[in-house]
C-alpha positions in Angstrom: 7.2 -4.8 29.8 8.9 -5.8 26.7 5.8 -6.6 23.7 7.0 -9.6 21.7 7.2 -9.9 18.3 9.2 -12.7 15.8 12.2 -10.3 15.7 12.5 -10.9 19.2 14.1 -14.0 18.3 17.3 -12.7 17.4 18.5 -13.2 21.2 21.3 -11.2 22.8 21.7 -13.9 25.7 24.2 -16.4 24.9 22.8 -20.0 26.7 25.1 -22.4 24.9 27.1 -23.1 28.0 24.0 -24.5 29.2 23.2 -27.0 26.6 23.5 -30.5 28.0 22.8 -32.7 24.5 21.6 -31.3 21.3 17.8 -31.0 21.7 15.2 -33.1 19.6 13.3 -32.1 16.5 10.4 -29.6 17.6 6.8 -31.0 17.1 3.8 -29.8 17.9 2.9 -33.1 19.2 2.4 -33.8 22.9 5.3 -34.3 24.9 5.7 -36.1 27.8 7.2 -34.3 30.4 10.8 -35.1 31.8 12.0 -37.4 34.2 11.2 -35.4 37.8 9.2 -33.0 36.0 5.9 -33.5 38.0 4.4 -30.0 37.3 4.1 -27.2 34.9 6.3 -24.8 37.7 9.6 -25.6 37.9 12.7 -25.0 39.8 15.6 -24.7 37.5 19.1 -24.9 38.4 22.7 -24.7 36.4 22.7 -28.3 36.9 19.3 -28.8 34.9 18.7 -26.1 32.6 20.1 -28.2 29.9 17.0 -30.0 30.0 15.1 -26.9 30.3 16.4 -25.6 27.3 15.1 -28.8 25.4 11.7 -28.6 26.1 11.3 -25.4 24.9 11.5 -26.8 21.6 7.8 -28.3 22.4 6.4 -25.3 24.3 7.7 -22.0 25.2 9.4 -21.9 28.2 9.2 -18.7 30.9 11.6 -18.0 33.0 11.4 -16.4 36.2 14.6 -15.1 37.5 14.0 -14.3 41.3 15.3 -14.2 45.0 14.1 -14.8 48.7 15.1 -11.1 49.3 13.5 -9.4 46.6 9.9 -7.8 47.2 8.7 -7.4 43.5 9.1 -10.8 43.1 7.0 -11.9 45.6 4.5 -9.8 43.9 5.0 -10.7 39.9 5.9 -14.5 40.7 2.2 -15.6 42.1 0.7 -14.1 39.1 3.2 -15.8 36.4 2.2 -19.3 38.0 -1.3 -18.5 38.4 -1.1 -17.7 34.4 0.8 -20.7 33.6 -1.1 -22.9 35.0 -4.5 -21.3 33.4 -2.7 -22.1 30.2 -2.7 -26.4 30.5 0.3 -27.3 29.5 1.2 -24.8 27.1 3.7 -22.9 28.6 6.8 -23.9 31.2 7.6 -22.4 34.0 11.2 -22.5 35.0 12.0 -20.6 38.3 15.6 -19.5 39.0 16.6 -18.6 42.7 19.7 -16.2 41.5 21.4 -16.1 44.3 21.8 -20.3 44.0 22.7 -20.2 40.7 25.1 -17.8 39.7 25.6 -19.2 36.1 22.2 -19.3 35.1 22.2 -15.1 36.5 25.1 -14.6 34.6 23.5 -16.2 31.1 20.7 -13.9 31.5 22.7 -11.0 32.4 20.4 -10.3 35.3 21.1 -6.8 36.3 17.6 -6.6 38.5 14.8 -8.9 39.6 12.7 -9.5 39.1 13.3 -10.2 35.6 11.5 -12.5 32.9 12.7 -13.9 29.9 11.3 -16.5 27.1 12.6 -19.3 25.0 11.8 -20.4 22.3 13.3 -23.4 20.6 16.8 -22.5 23.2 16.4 -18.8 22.0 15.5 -16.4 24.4 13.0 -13.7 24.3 12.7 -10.7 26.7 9.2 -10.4 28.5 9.8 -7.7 31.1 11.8 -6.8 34.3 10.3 -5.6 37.3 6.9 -6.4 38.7 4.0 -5.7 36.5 0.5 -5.8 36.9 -1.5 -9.5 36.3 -3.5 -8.4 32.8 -0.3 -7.0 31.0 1.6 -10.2 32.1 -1.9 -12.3 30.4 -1.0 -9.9 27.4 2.8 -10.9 27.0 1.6 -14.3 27.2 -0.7 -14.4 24.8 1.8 -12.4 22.4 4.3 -15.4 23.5 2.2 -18.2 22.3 2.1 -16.7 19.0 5.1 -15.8 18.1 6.3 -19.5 19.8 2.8 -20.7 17.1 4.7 -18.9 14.2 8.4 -20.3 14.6 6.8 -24.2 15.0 6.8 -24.3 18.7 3.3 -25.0 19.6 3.2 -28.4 21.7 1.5 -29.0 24.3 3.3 -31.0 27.8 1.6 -34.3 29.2 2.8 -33.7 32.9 3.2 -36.5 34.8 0.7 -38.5 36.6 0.4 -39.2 40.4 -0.6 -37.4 43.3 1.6 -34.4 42.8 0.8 -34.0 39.7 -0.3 -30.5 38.7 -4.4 -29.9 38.5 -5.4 -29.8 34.5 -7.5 -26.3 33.9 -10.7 -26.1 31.5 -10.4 -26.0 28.0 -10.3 -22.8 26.3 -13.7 -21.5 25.3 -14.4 -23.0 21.8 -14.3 -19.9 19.7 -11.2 -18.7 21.9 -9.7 -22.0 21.1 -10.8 -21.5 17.4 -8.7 -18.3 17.1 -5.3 -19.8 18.0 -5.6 -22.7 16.2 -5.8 -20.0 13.5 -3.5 -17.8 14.8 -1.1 -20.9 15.1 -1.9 -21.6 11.0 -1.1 -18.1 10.0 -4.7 -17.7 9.2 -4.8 -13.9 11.2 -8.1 -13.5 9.4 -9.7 -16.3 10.9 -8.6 -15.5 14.4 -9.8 -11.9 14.6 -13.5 -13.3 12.9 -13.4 -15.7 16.0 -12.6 -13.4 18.3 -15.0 -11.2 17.2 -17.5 -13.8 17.1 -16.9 -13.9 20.7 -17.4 -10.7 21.6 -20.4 -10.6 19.8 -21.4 -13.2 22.4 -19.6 -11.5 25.4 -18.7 -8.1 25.1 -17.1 -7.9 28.7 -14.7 -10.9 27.2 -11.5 -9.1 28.2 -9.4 -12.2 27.0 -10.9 -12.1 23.5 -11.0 -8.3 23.4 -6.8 -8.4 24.4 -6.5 -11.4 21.8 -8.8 -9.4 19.2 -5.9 -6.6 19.5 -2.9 -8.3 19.3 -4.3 -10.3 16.1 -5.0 -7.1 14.3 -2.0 -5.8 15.1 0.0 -8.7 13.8 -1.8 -8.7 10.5 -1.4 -5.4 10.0 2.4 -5.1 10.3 3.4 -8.2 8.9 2.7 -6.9 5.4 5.2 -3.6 6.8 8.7 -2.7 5.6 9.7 -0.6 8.7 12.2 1.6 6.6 9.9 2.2 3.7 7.2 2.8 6.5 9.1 5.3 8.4 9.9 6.8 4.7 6.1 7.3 4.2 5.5 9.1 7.4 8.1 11.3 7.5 7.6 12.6 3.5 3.8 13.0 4.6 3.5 13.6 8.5 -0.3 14.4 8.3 -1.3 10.8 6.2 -3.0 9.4 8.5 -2.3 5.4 7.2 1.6 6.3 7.0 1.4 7.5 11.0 -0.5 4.3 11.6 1.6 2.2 10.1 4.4 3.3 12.2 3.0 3.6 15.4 2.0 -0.4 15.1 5.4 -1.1 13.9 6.4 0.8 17.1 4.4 -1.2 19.8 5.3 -4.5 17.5 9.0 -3.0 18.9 8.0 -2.3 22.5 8.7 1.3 21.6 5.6 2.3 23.2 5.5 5.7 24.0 6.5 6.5 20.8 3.7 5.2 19.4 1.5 6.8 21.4 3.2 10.2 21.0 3.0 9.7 17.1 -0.4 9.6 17.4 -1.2 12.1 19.8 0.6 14.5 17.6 -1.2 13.5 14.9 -4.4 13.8 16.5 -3.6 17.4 17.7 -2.7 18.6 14.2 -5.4 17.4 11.9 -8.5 19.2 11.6 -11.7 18.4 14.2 -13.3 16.0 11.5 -10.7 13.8 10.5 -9.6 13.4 14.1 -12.4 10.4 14.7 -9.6 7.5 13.1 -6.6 8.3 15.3 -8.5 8.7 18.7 -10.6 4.8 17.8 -7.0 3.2 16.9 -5.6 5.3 20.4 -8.0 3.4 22.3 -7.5 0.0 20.4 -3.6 0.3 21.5 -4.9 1.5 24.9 -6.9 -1.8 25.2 -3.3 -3.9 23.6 -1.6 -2.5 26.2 -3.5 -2.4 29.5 -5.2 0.3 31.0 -3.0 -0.5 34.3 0.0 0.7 32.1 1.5 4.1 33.3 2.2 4.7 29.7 -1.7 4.1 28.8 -2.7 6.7 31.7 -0.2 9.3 30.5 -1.5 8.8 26.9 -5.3 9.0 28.1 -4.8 12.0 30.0 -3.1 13.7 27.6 -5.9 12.9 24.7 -8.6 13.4 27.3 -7.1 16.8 27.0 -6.8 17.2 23.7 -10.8 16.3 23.1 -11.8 18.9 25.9 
Protein backbone atom coordinates (compact mmCIF):
# COMPACT_ATOMS: atom_id res chain seq x y z
CA UNK A 1 0.00 0.00 0.00
CA UNK A 2 1.29 3.25 -1.08
CA UNK A 3 -0.16 6.30 1.70
CA UNK A 4 -0.98 9.35 -0.31
CA UNK A 5 0.02 12.60 0.27
CA UNK A 6 0.04 16.08 -2.24
CA UNK A 7 3.62 15.20 -3.37
CA UNK A 8 2.16 12.24 -4.84
CA UNK A 9 1.15 14.41 -7.54
CA UNK A 10 4.23 14.69 -9.19
CA UNK A 11 3.30 11.42 -11.36
CA UNK A 12 5.94 9.16 -12.95
CA UNK A 13 3.25 7.67 -15.44
CA UNK A 14 3.11 9.54 -18.62
CA UNK A 15 -0.95 9.35 -19.83
CA UNK A 16 -0.71 12.01 -22.57
CA UNK A 17 -1.16 9.53 -25.30
CA UNK A 18 -4.37 8.93 -23.84
CA UNK A 19 -5.80 12.37 -23.83
CA UNK A 20 -8.71 12.54 -26.41
CA UNK A 21 -9.50 16.66 -26.11
CA UNK A 22 -8.17 18.93 -23.58
CA UNK A 23 -10.34 18.43 -20.44
CA UNK A 24 -12.73 21.16 -18.94
CA UNK A 25 -12.04 23.61 -16.09
CA UNK A 26 -12.31 21.51 -12.66
CA UNK A 27 -15.31 22.47 -10.40
CA UNK A 28 -16.45 21.25 -7.57
CA UNK A 29 -19.86 21.45 -8.92
CA UNK A 30 -21.90 18.40 -9.78
CA UNK A 31 -21.24 16.82 -12.92
CA UNK A 32 -23.29 14.97 -14.94
CA UNK A 33 -21.90 11.79 -15.88
CA UNK A 34 -20.77 10.94 -19.57
CA UNK A 35 -22.59 9.69 -22.38
CA UNK A 36 -22.76 5.63 -21.53
CA UNK A 37 -21.61 6.18 -18.25
CA UNK A 38 -24.64 4.60 -16.30
CA UNK A 39 -22.65 3.71 -13.08
CA UNK A 40 -20.05 4.76 -10.73
CA UNK A 41 -17.90 1.25 -11.91
CA UNK A 42 -16.58 1.40 -15.05
CA UNK A 43 -14.98 -0.58 -17.72
CA UNK A 44 -12.21 1.38 -19.30
CA UNK A 45 -10.59 0.74 -22.51
CA UNK A 46 -7.65 2.47 -24.78
CA UNK A 47 -10.47 3.57 -26.77
CA UNK A 48 -12.16 5.57 -23.84
CA UNK A 49 -9.81 6.49 -21.37
CA UNK A 50 -9.65 9.87 -22.85
CA UNK A 51 -12.85 10.47 -21.34
CA UNK A 52 -11.75 8.91 -18.26
CA UNK A 53 -9.05 11.07 -17.81
CA UNK A 54 -11.57 14.10 -18.00
CA UNK A 55 -13.68 13.35 -15.38
CA UNK A 56 -11.12 13.14 -12.99
CA UNK A 57 -10.91 16.66 -13.05
CA UNK A 58 -14.52 16.61 -11.10
CA UNK A 59 -13.69 13.57 -8.88
CA UNK A 60 -10.81 11.43 -8.38
CA UNK A 61 -10.75 8.64 -10.48
CA UNK A 62 -9.46 4.90 -9.24
CA UNK A 63 -8.16 2.65 -11.39
CA UNK A 64 -8.19 -0.88 -11.17
CA UNK A 65 -5.78 -2.62 -13.37
CA UNK A 66 -6.86 -6.35 -13.42
CA UNK A 67 -7.23 -9.73 -15.37
CA UNK A 68 -9.57 -12.89 -15.63
CA UNK A 69 -6.45 -15.01 -14.62
CA UNK A 70 -5.28 -13.24 -11.81
CA UNK A 71 -6.43 -14.51 -8.19
CA UNK A 72 -5.62 -11.34 -6.05
CA UNK A 73 -7.74 -9.52 -8.04
CA UNK A 74 -10.65 -11.37 -7.65
CA UNK A 75 -10.00 -10.68 -4.05
CA UNK A 76 -9.00 -6.69 -3.87
CA UNK A 77 -11.53 -5.87 -6.90
CA UNK A 78 -15.00 -6.68 -4.79
CA UNK A 79 -13.74 -4.63 -2.06
CA UNK A 80 -12.68 -1.40 -4.28
CA UNK A 81 -16.32 -1.41 -5.74
CA UNK A 82 -17.97 -2.11 -2.62
CA UNK A 83 -15.97 1.17 -1.29
CA UNK A 84 -16.75 3.19 -4.21
CA UNK A 85 -19.98 2.75 -4.21
CA UNK A 86 -20.31 3.54 -0.26
CA UNK A 87 -18.72 6.82 -1.32
CA UNK A 88 -22.01 8.29 -3.67
CA UNK A 89 -20.52 9.59 -6.36
CA UNK A 90 -17.38 10.82 -5.08
CA UNK A 91 -14.98 8.69 -6.52
CA UNK A 92 -14.77 6.79 -10.20
CA UNK A 93 -14.11 3.52 -10.76
CA UNK A 94 -12.42 2.75 -13.95
CA UNK A 95 -11.59 -1.07 -14.42
CA UNK A 96 -8.91 -2.14 -16.89
CA UNK A 97 -8.93 -5.80 -18.15
CA UNK A 98 -4.90 -5.70 -19.04
CA UNK A 99 -4.78 -8.32 -21.16
CA UNK A 100 -7.51 -6.24 -23.67
CA UNK A 101 -5.76 -3.26 -23.44
CA UNK A 102 -2.26 -3.33 -23.86
CA UNK A 103 -1.90 0.47 -24.09
CA UNK A 104 -3.62 1.40 -21.16
CA UNK A 105 -0.92 -1.60 -19.27
CA UNK A 106 1.81 -0.05 -20.85
CA UNK A 107 0.79 3.75 -19.51
CA UNK A 108 0.75 2.43 -16.15
CA UNK A 109 3.77 0.35 -16.44
CA UNK A 110 1.88 -2.55 -14.98
CA UNK A 111 4.60 -4.96 -13.90
CA UNK A 112 1.90 -7.05 -11.57
CA UNK A 113 -1.84 -7.10 -10.74
CA UNK A 114 -3.29 -6.40 -9.30
CA UNK A 115 -2.32 -2.95 -9.26
CA UNK A 116 -4.20 0.41 -8.31
CA UNK A 117 -3.49 3.82 -9.24
CA UNK A 118 -5.38 7.38 -8.82
CA UNK A 119 -5.91 10.48 -10.84
CA UNK A 120 -6.32 13.38 -10.09
CA UNK A 121 -6.99 16.22 -12.42
CA UNK A 122 -5.20 13.52 -15.48
CA UNK A 123 -2.27 13.03 -12.82
CA UNK A 124 -1.85 9.85 -11.44
CA UNK A 125 -1.33 8.79 -7.96
CA UNK A 126 -0.11 5.35 -6.78
CA UNK A 127 -2.56 3.55 -4.26
CA UNK A 128 -1.03 0.06 -3.89
CA UNK A 129 -0.26 -3.18 -5.86
CA UNK A 130 -1.31 -6.43 -4.80
CA UNK A 131 -4.33 -7.40 -2.85
CA UNK A 132 -4.82 -5.75 0.44
CA UNK A 133 -7.06 -6.11 3.12
CA UNK A 134 -10.78 -3.99 2.91
CA UNK A 135 -9.98 -1.30 5.93
CA UNK A 136 -6.45 -0.25 4.58
CA UNK A 137 -8.08 0.14 1.05
CA UNK A 138 -11.08 2.47 3.20
CA UNK A 139 -7.85 4.29 4.54
CA UNK A 140 -6.18 5.04 1.08
CA UNK A 141 -9.44 6.26 0.11
CA UNK A 142 -10.03 8.49 2.55
CA UNK A 143 -6.35 9.83 2.26
CA UNK A 144 -7.46 10.16 -1.67
CA UNK A 145 -10.38 12.38 -1.17
CA UNK A 146 -8.21 14.74 0.57
CA UNK A 147 -5.45 15.24 -1.19
CA UNK A 148 -8.08 15.26 -4.51
CA UNK A 149 -10.11 18.17 -1.71
CA UNK A 150 -6.69 20.08 -1.48
CA UNK A 151 -5.70 20.27 -5.31
CA UNK A 152 -9.63 21.54 -6.27
CA UNK A 153 -10.91 18.30 -7.21
CA UNK A 154 -13.81 17.71 -4.98
CA UNK A 155 -17.04 17.16 -7.22
CA UNK A 156 -19.34 15.03 -6.88
CA UNK A 157 -20.91 12.76 -10.33
CA UNK A 158 -24.81 12.85 -11.07
CA UNK A 159 -24.92 9.28 -12.59
CA UNK A 160 -27.35 8.74 -14.91
CA UNK A 161 -30.90 7.87 -14.40
CA UNK A 162 -32.88 4.71 -15.52
CA UNK A 163 -33.06 1.32 -14.55
CA UNK A 164 -29.46 0.53 -14.53
CA UNK A 165 -28.60 3.18 -12.90
CA UNK A 166 -26.29 2.62 -9.95
CA UNK A 167 -28.19 2.53 -6.16
CA UNK A 168 -27.36 6.11 -4.31
CA UNK A 169 -25.87 5.14 -0.58
CA UNK A 170 -26.81 7.19 2.64
CA UNK A 171 -25.44 10.31 3.37
CA UNK A 172 -22.47 10.57 5.44
CA UNK A 173 -23.15 10.85 9.15
CA UNK A 174 -23.52 14.73 9.75
CA UNK A 175 -20.48 15.25 11.90
CA UNK A 176 -18.47 12.79 9.45
CA UNK A 177 -19.83 14.95 6.71
CA UNK A 178 -18.80 18.10 8.86
CA UNK A 179 -15.09 17.09 8.86
CA UNK A 180 -14.54 16.88 5.10
CA UNK A 181 -16.24 19.69 4.25
CA UNK A 182 -13.44 21.08 6.54
CA UNK A 183 -10.95 18.95 5.48
CA UNK A 184 -11.88 19.97 1.93
CA UNK A 185 -11.45 24.05 3.19
CA UNK A 186 -8.15 23.47 4.65
CA UNK A 187 -9.71 23.99 8.02
CA UNK A 188 -7.58 20.61 9.62
CA UNK A 189 -8.68 22.03 12.99
CA UNK A 190 -12.12 21.86 12.33
CA UNK A 191 -12.11 18.31 10.94
CA UNK A 192 -10.21 16.63 13.84
CA UNK A 193 -12.87 18.70 16.51
CA UNK A 194 -15.63 16.90 14.29
CA UNK A 195 -14.17 13.86 14.33
CA UNK A 196 -13.66 13.90 17.77
CA UNK A 197 -17.01 15.03 18.40
CA UNK A 198 -17.93 11.81 16.93
CA UNK A 199 -16.21 9.66 18.78
CA UNK A 200 -17.31 11.28 21.73
CA UNK A 201 -20.62 9.91 20.51
CA UNK A 202 -19.29 6.55 19.18
CA UNK A 203 -16.22 5.39 20.32
CA UNK A 204 -16.33 2.12 18.23
CA UNK A 205 -16.55 4.73 15.12
CA UNK A 206 -13.71 3.15 13.18
CA UNK A 207 -14.33 5.46 10.20
CA UNK A 208 -14.06 8.60 12.34
CA UNK A 209 -11.19 7.08 14.46
CA UNK A 210 -9.18 6.33 10.79
CA UNK A 211 -10.32 9.93 9.55
CA UNK A 212 -9.37 11.39 13.20
CA UNK A 213 -5.69 9.97 12.27
CA UNK A 214 -5.04 10.95 8.97
CA UNK A 215 -6.35 14.65 9.84
CA UNK A 216 -3.78 14.92 12.66
CA UNK A 217 -1.30 13.67 10.65
CA UNK A 218 -1.85 16.12 7.78
CA UNK A 219 -1.81 19.07 10.18
CA UNK A 220 0.99 18.13 11.66
CA UNK A 221 3.43 17.74 8.71
CA UNK A 222 2.14 20.36 6.61
CA UNK A 223 3.90 22.97 8.81
CA UNK A 224 7.35 20.37 8.18
CA UNK A 225 10.43 21.14 6.13
CA UNK A 226 11.59 17.37 5.63
CA UNK A 227 15.34 18.49 5.36
CA UNK A 228 15.42 20.76 8.22
CA UNK A 229 13.26 18.02 10.04
CA UNK A 230 15.64 15.19 9.36
CA UNK A 231 18.42 17.96 10.39
CA UNK A 232 16.68 18.18 13.92
CA UNK A 233 16.63 14.52 14.51
CA UNK A 234 19.78 13.48 13.60
CA UNK A 235 21.71 16.64 15.66
CA UNK A 236 19.39 15.44 18.74
CA UNK A 237 18.41 11.59 18.30
CA UNK A 238 16.85 11.45 21.80
CA UNK A 239 14.29 14.85 21.25
CA UNK A 240 11.48 13.32 21.26
CA UNK A 241 9.39 16.19 18.88
CA UNK A 242 12.43 15.97 16.30
CA UNK A 243 11.86 11.90 16.06
CA UNK A 244 8.18 12.64 15.77
CA UNK A 245 8.40 14.92 13.29
CA UNK A 246 10.17 12.59 11.08
CA UNK A 247 8.42 9.51 11.56
CA UNK A 248 5.00 11.48 10.28
CA UNK A 249 6.88 12.87 7.47
CA UNK A 250 7.88 9.21 6.91
CA UNK A 251 4.28 7.59 6.81
CA UNK A 252 3.21 11.04 4.88
CA UNK A 253 5.99 9.21 2.30
CA UNK A 254 4.75 5.60 2.62
CA UNK A 255 8.09 4.90 4.16
CA UNK A 256 6.45 3.00 6.86
CA UNK A 257 8.65 0.88 8.49
CA UNK A 258 10.85 3.39 8.96
CA UNK A 259 8.75 5.26 10.84
CA UNK A 260 7.88 2.70 12.94
CA UNK A 261 11.59 1.68 13.52
CA UNK A 262 12.36 5.37 14.41
CA UNK A 263 10.17 5.22 17.03
CA UNK A 264 10.73 1.91 18.37
CA UNK A 265 14.32 2.97 18.78
CA UNK A 266 13.44 5.82 20.40
CA UNK A 267 11.18 4.23 22.72
CA UNK A 268 13.90 1.56 23.71
CA UNK A 269 16.50 4.27 24.51
CA UNK A 270 14.76 6.86 26.60
CA UNK A 271 14.32 6.32 30.15
CA UNK A 272 10.98 4.26 31.61
CA UNK A 273 9.22 7.68 32.37
CA UNK A 274 9.45 9.56 29.34
CA UNK A 275 8.58 6.49 27.28
CA UNK A 276 4.57 7.16 27.85
CA UNK A 277 4.60 9.92 24.43
CA UNK A 278 6.25 7.54 21.91
CA UNK A 279 4.27 4.27 22.76
CA UNK A 280 0.50 6.70 22.60
CA UNK A 281 1.77 8.22 19.06
CA UNK A 282 2.97 4.23 18.13
CA UNK A 283 -0.54 3.25 18.58
CA UNK A 284 -2.10 6.42 16.87
CA UNK A 285 0.10 5.34 13.57
CA UNK A 286 -0.96 1.74 14.42
CA UNK A 287 -4.66 2.78 14.13
CA UNK A 288 -3.52 5.17 10.62
CA UNK A 289 -2.34 2.25 9.22
CA UNK A 290 -4.50 -0.83 9.98
CA UNK A 291 -4.03 -3.38 12.50
CA UNK A 292 -4.40 -6.02 9.46
CA UNK A 293 -1.04 -4.45 8.18
CA UNK A 294 2.02 -6.95 8.49
CA UNK A 295 4.01 -3.90 9.12
CA UNK A 296 1.60 -2.89 12.21
CA UNK A 297 1.94 -6.65 13.65
CA UNK A 298 5.68 -6.58 13.38
CA UNK A 299 5.82 -3.16 15.08
CA UNK A 300 3.32 -4.35 17.95
CA UNK A 301 5.16 -7.32 18.69
CA UNK A 302 8.24 -5.82 18.83
CA UNK A 303 6.91 -2.94 21.36
CA UNK A 304 4.90 -5.47 23.13
CA UNK A 305 8.34 -6.61 23.84
CA UNK A 306 9.92 -3.78 24.67
CA UNK A 307 7.06 -2.88 27.57
CA UNK A 308 7.48 -6.54 29.02
Amino acid sequence: MSDISPAALRGAVDLSSLRGRPAPTSSSAPAAAPAGVQDLVVDATDETFGQILEISRTVPVVVDLWAEWCGPCKQLSPIIEKVTRELAGRVLLAKVDVDANPQLAQSFRAQSIPMVVALIAGQPVPMFTGAVPEQQVRDVFAQLLQVAAQNGVSGTLAVGGGEDAAPQEPALPPLHAEAFAAIEAGDYAAAITAYEKALAENPRDEEAMAGLGQVRLLDRVQRLDLQQARDAAAAAPLDVQAQFDVADLDIAGGHVDDAFGRLLDLFEKLPADERTRVRERLVELFGLIGAADPRVAAARNRLTSLLF
